[in-house]
C-alpha positions in Angstrom: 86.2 101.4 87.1 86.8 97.9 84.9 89.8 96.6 83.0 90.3 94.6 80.1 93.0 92.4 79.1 93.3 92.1 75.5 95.7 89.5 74.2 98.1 90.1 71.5 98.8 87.9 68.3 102.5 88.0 68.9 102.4 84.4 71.2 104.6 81.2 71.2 104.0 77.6 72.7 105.0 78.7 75.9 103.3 82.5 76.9 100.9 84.6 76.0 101.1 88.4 75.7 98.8 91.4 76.2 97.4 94.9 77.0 95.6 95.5 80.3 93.6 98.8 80.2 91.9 100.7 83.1 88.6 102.7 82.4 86.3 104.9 83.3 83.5 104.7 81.5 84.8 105.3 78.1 88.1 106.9 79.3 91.2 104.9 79.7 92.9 106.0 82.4 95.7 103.9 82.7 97.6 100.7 81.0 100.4 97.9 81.0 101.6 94.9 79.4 101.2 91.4 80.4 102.4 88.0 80.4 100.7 84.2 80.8 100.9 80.6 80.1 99.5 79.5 77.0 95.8 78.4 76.4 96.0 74.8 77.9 92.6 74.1 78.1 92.0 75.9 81.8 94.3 73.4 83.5 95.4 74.7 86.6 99.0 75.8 87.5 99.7 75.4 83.6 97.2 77.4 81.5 96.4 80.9 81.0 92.6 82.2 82.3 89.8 81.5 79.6 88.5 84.7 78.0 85.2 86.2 79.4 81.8 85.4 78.0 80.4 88.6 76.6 78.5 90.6 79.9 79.7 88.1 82.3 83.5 89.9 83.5 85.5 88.1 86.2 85.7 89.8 89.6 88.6 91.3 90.8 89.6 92.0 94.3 92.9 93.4 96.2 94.3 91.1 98.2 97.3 90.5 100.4 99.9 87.4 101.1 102.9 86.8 102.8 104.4 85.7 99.2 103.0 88.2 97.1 102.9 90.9 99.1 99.7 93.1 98.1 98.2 92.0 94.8 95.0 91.4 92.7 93.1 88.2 93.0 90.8 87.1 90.0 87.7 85.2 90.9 85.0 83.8 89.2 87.1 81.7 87.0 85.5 78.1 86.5 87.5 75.1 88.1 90.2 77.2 88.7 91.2 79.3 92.0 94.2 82.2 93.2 94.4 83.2 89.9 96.6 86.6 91.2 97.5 89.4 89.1 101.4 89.5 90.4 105.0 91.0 90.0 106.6 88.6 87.3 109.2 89.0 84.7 109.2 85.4 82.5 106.9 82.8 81.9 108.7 80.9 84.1 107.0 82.6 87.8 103.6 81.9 86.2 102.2 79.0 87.4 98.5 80.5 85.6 98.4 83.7 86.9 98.9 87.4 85.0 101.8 89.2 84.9 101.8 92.8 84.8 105.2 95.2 83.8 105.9 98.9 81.8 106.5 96.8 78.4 108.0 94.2 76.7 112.0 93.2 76.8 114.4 90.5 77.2 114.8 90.2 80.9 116.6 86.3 80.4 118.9 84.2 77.6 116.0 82.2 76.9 114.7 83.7 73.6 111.1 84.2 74.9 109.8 88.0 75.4 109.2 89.1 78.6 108.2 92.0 80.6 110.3 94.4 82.8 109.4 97.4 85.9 107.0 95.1 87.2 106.5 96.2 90.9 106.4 99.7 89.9 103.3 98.7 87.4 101.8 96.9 89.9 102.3 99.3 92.7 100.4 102.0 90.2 97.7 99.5 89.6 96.9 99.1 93.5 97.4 102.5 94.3 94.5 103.6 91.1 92.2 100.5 91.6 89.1 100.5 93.7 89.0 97.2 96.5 86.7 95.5 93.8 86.4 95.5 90.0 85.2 94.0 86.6 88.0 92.3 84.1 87.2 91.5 80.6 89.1 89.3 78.8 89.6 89.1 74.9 91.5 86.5 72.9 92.6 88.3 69.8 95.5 85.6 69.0 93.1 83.0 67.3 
């Protein structure tokens, strides 16, 4: 199984917005929305994770924390670390991290879209992903 995180055109200044597919082999079998920071050059804590270089994925792993709860950790990524695939609703919990929900809504007042059923997304993804898996990631909002 590997996923890939395509980003959508429809961004502002502030987030970025996707679609985060499951497959195996050439069957999808399962997928989401999602929600980052903006490019910001790879800074940490403010910018979204650069896209993948084509045959080199990021590695994925479940993981646990006392904040989090359980969760996906993304590794691999250059100069940056606990890059987590969490429960979030605005671009306001991301501090560089994905987002994951059922679609897009408007969970706030603050004019930005957002995603919404985020735990239960989640809690689908850990319960279909192996331990360990391959994430490709394409910027289709240049």
């Amino acid at each position: 199984m590997y996923a890939i995180l395509n980003r959508l055109r429809d961004n502002t200044s502030v987030q970025t917005l996707g679609r985060w597919y499951f497959h195996e082999g050439l069957k999808e079998v399962f997928s989401c929305v999602t929600l980052e920071l903006p490019d910001r050059g790879n800074q940490n804590n403010i910018s979204r994770v650069p896209a993948t270089l084509p045959g080199k994925p990021y590695r994925v792993k479940k993981r646990w924390s006392p904040k989090f709860k359980h969760h996906f950790h993304v590794t691999g990524v250059d100069g940056r670390t606990y890059i987590l695939v969490h429960v979030l609703n605005t671009f306001h919990q991301t501090e560089g991290c994905i987002g994951v929900g059922y679609g897009f809504g408007y969970v706030n007042h603050d004019r930005e879209m957002d995603i919404y059923m985020s735990r239960d997304t989640l809690d689908r993804m850990l319960a279909l992903a192996p331990d360990e898996f391959d994430l490709y990631i394409n910027d289709n909002d240049l």
